[in-house]
N, C-alpha and C positions, 0 to 999 in steps of 0.2 A: 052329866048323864046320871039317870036314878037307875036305881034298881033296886029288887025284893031282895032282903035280907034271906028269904026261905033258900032262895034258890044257891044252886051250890057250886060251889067255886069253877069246877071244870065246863057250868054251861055260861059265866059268865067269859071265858077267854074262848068258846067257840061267837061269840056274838063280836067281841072285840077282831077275832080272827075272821070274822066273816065281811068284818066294818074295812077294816086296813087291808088286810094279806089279800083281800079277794081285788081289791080293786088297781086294774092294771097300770095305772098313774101314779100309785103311790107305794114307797116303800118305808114298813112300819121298823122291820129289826135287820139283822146280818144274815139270816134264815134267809129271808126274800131272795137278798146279793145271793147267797150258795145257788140256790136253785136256778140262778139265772145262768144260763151257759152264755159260753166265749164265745166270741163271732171273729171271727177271722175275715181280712179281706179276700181270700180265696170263697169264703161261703157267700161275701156278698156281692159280686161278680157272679157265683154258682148259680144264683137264684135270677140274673137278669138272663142267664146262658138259656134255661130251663123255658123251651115254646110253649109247654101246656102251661104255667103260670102267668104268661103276658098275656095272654089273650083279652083283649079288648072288644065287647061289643059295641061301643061309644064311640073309637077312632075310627076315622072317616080316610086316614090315610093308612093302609096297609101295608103298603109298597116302600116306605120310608123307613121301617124297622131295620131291614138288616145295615141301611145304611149307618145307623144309631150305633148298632153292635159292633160294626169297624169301629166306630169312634170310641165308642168305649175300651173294647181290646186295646186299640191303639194308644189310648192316653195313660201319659206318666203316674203311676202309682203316687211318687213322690211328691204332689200338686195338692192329692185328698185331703183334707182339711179334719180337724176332729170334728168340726158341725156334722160332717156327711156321715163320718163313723158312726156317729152318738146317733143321728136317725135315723139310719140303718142299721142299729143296735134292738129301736126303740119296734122297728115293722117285724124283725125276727121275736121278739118278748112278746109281740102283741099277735103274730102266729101262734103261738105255740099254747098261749093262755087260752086263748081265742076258742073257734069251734073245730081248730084244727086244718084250717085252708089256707093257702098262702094269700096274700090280699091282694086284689088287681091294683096295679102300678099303671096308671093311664102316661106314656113315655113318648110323648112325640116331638120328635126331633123340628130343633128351631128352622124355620125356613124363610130367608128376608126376600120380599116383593112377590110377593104370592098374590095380592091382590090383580096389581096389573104386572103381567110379566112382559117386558120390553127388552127388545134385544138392544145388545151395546151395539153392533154397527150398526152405521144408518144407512137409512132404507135407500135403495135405486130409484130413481124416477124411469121410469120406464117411458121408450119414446113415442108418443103419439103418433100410427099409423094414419096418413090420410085415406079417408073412407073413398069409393068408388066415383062419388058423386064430384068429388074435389081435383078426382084426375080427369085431366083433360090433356090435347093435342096443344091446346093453347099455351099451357103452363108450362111448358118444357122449351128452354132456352138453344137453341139452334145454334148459338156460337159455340154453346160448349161441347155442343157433338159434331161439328163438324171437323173433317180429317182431309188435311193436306193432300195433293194428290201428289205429291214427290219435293221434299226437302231441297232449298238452293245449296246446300253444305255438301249434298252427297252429288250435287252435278259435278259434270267434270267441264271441262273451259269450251271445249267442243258441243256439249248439249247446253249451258247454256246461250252461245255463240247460234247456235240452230234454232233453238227456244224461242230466245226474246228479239232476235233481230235488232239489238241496238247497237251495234258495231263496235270497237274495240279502240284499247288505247296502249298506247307504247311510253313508258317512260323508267325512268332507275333512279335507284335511290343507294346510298354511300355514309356510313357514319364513321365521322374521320377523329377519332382515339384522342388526338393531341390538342384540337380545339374544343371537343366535345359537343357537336354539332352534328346534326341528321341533316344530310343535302340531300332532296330530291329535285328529280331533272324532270320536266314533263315535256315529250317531246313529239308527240304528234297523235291523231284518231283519223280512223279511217270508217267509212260505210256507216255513219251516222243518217238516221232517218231524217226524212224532211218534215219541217214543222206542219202541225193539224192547226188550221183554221177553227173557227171555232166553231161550224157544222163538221159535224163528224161524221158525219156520210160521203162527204168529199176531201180529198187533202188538197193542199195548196203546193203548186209544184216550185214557189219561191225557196233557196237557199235558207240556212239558218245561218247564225249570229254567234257562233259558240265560241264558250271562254269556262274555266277549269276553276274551281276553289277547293283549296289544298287544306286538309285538314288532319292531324291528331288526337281519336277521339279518346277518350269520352272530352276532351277539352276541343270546343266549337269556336270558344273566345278572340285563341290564337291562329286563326285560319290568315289564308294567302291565295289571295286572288291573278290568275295571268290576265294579259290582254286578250283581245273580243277581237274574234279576225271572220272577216264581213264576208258573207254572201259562200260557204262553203262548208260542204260533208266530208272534209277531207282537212283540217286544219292543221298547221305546224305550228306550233310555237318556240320549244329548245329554250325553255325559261328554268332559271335552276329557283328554289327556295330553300331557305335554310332555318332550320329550328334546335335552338339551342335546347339541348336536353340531354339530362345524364341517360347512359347506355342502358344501365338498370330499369329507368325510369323507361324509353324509348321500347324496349323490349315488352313492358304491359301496354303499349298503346296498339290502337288500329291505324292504318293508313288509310284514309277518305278521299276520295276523289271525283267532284263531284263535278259534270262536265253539263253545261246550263246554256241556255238559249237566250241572248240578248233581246230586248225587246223596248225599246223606247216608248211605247205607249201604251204596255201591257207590262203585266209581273213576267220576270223571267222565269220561264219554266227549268224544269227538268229533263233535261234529254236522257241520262242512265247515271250512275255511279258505281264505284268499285270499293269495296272492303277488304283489307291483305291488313288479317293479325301479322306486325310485325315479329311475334318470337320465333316464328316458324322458318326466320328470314336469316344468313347468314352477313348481318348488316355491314364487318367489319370489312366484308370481302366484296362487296357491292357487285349488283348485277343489274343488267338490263331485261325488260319483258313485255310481253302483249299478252296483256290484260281484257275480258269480254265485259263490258257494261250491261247492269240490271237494274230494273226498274228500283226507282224508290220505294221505299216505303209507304211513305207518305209524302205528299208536296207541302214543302217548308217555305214559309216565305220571312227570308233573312232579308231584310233592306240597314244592318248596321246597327252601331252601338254607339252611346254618347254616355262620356265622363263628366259631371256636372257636380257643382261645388257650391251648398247651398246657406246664407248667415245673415241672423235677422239681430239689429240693433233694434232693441225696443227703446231706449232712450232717445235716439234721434230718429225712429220711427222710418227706416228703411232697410230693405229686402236687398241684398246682394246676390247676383247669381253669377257664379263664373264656369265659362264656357274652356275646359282644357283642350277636350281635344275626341276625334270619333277614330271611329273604324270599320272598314270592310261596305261604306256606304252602300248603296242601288249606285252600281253604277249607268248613266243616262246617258253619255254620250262614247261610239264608237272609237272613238281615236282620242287620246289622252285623258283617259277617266274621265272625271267629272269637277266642275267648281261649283265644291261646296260653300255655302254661307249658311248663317241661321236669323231667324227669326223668333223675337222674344216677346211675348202679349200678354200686359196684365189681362186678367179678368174677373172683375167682382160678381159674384153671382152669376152668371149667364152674358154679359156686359161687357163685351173688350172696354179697357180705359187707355192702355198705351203700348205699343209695340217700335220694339228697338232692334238694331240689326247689326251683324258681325262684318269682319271686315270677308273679302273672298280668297278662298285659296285654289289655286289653279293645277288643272291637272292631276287630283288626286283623290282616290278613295278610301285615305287615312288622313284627314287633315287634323294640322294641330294649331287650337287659336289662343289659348292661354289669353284672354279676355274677358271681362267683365262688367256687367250692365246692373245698374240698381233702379229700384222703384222705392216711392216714397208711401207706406203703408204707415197706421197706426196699428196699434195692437187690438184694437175693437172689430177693424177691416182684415184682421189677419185672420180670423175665421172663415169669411167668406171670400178667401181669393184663390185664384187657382192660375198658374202659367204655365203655359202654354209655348213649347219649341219646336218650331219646324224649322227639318233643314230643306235649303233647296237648291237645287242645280242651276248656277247663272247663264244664261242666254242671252249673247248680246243680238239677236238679229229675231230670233223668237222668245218667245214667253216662259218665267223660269221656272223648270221640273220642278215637282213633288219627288220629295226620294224618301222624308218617313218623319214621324212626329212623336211627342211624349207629352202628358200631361201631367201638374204635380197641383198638390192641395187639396180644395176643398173635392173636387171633380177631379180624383188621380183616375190615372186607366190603368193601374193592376197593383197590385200589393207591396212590387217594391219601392215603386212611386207614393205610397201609402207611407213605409216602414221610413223609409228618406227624409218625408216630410216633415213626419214625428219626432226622429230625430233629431231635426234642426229648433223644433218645439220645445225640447227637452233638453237642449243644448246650446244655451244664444248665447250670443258674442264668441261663436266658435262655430269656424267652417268646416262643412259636413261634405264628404266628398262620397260620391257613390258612381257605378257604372250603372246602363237602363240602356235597354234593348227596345231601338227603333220600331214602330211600329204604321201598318197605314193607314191612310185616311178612312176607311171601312170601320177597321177595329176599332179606333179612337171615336169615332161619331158615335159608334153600338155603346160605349161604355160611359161617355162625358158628355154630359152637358156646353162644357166648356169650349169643346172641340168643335161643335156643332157652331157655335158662336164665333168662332175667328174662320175666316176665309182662305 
């Protein structure tokens, strides 16, 4: 720095004082420090308190300040750091030097997702009303509005006795503790209707054929068939049955009784049936009753059950089937069940190739033949084969019944004839044993090829 020697000492320290002391950045001696006052954290909290100093014409959000001033109030003294003192030291020195105004502090409080604000839960789909045009008479499902005209649960034995007009049955049932055994007795029905022809504008005033199948449901498996007593709506039979079952177990079951019309050249119908929840029953005490018969449900058609035993040697390329044993067959003839035998028919594709047959057992519609028939199959041929059992009622004077039939392999007629098969696919040199419910000649044509093919 120059300067004129004329000039005199007190105007060069007002130039130096005007260089250094004036400017608010810089401190030239310990004068400066005096002048400067203490700031206390009460003054600097003072001055955010102060609404005529905040005033912000820039801030766009107004409404957020006082939220600021809680947080501030609120927050731990203890946390301030000297950075914050020190420039907040530095905005009070530079007040006060300044032209005497306190300086706007632009203070807007942080706020995260301000662009797009989205709620945390999510959103409902609301349900699509169908419009005017979409409802119709048509659209609305009939089965689900329509309402019973009186429950069978709330008849009493007398209205349904008046009701359905299918006459009544008499039988008792005894469960006897020490053998562990439910015996029911069936012992006669009385005013049973006479069988409908099958115009239905007229009845046929011939007698019926009726016979009783005894059942514990939900299990249908272990049913018990009486004899078929000819030509009468007034039948006796005084036949007991017995079903081994724990008393526990005997207690959730139902009693079924299902009383059917014999028919040699036609499916046996249904004449009525009866349902008696056994817990309601004092079984240990046994009693006798007249029982009213109600329509089925639906018309079932049960013609039996065949246990079959199924094992394929791929090395010597032969199919083993062994025939154990059925149950509950169609029974075909009047007076001493039925003689059943079976019939066994390969068929490759559509193609009977050989058909084999069981010995006959007489008189019954549970027979057991514990028997077995094999076919000579390669494993190339065992894709497309399917066999084929029908059992049939022996006649020696006329031509032998149809009582029900099963298909297995390529052409099975239903799923567990499927599942059986696979089985034995997945399992060789090891016999596959399964139970399969008899089916008739109708069914099995609708579903197999195969069927169609054998006679």
């Amino acid at each position: 720095m120059s300067y004129n020697a004329d000039e005199k000492p007190h105007g060069l320290m007002e130039k130096l004082w005007a260089i250094f002391c004036c400017n608010p950045l810089r401190y030239c001696c310990d004068c400066c420090f005096e002048t400067t006052p203490t700031i206390k954290k009460i003054d600097i909290r003072h001055s955010f308190r102060e609404p005529s100093e905040r005033l912000d014409s820039t801030s766009s959000n107004t409404d957020s300040v006082p939220s600021y001033r809680e947080r501030i109030d609120s927050d731990n003294m203890s946390r301030t750091d000297s950075t914050s003192i020190s420039s907040a030291s530095n905005l009070n020195v530079d007040s006060k030097r300044g032209s005497g105004t306190t300086p706007i502090i632009d203070m807007k409080p942080i706020e995260f997702w301000t662009a797009t604000k989205e709620n945390i839960q999510p959103r409902q789909h609301r349900r699509r009303l169908p419009s005017e045009t979409e409802i119709s008479v048509e659209n609305f499902q009939k089965d689900l509005y329509e309402v019973e005209e009186s429950n069978e649960e709330c008849l009493t034995d007398e209205q349904k006795l008046a009701r359905y007009q299918l006459g009544q049955i008499h039988f008792g049932l005894q469960y006897e503790v020490t053998t562990k055994v439910l015996v029911v007795k069936v012992i006669e029905a009385r005013d049973l209707p006479s069988p409908y022809s099958l115009d239905e504008n007229r009845q046929d005033m011939a007698h019926s054929n009726p016979y009783c199948k005894i059942s514990l449901l939900p299990d249908q498996k272990n049913s018990q068939q009486s004899s078929v007593q000819r030509k009468t709506q007034c039948p006796e039979w005084s036949e007991y049955f017995v079903f081994d079952i724990p008393y526990k177990e005997a207690q959730r079951r139902t009693l079924e009784i299902l009383v059917k019309d014999f028919d040699k050249y036609s499916r046996h119908c249904i004449i009525g049936q009866l349902h008696l929840p056994l817990a309601s029953l004092n079984m240990v005490k046994g009693r006798h009753m007249w029982k009213p018969l109600s329509p089925s449900s639906k018309e079932r058609h049960d013609v039996g059950e065949l246990l079959l035993s199924l094992n394929y040697l791929p090395t010597a390329g032969r199919l083993n089937v062994d025939i154990i044993k059925a149950k509950q067959l169609l029974q075909t003839d009047l007076v001493g069940g039925s003689d059943p035998f079976l019939k066994v028919t390969l068929v490759q594709y559509e193609k009977p190739i050989k058909t084999k047959k069981t010995s006959c057992k007489k008189n019954t519609i549970d027979p057991i033949f514990n028997e077995s028939v094999s076919f000579n199959v390669t494993p190339q041929q065992l894709e497309s084969t399917s066999i084929v059992l029908t059992v049939w009622d022996h006649n020696s004077k006329t031509r032998d019944d149809y009582c029900g039939r099963v298909v297995l392999g390529k052409y099975s007629t239903g799923p567990h004839e499927i599942t059986h098969w696979n089985r034995m696919l997945n399992s060789q040199r090891t016999a596959v044993a399964q139970w399969h419910s008899l089916r008739t000649r109708q069914e099995c044509d609708q579903v197999s090829p195969a069927s169609i093919a054998v006679p």
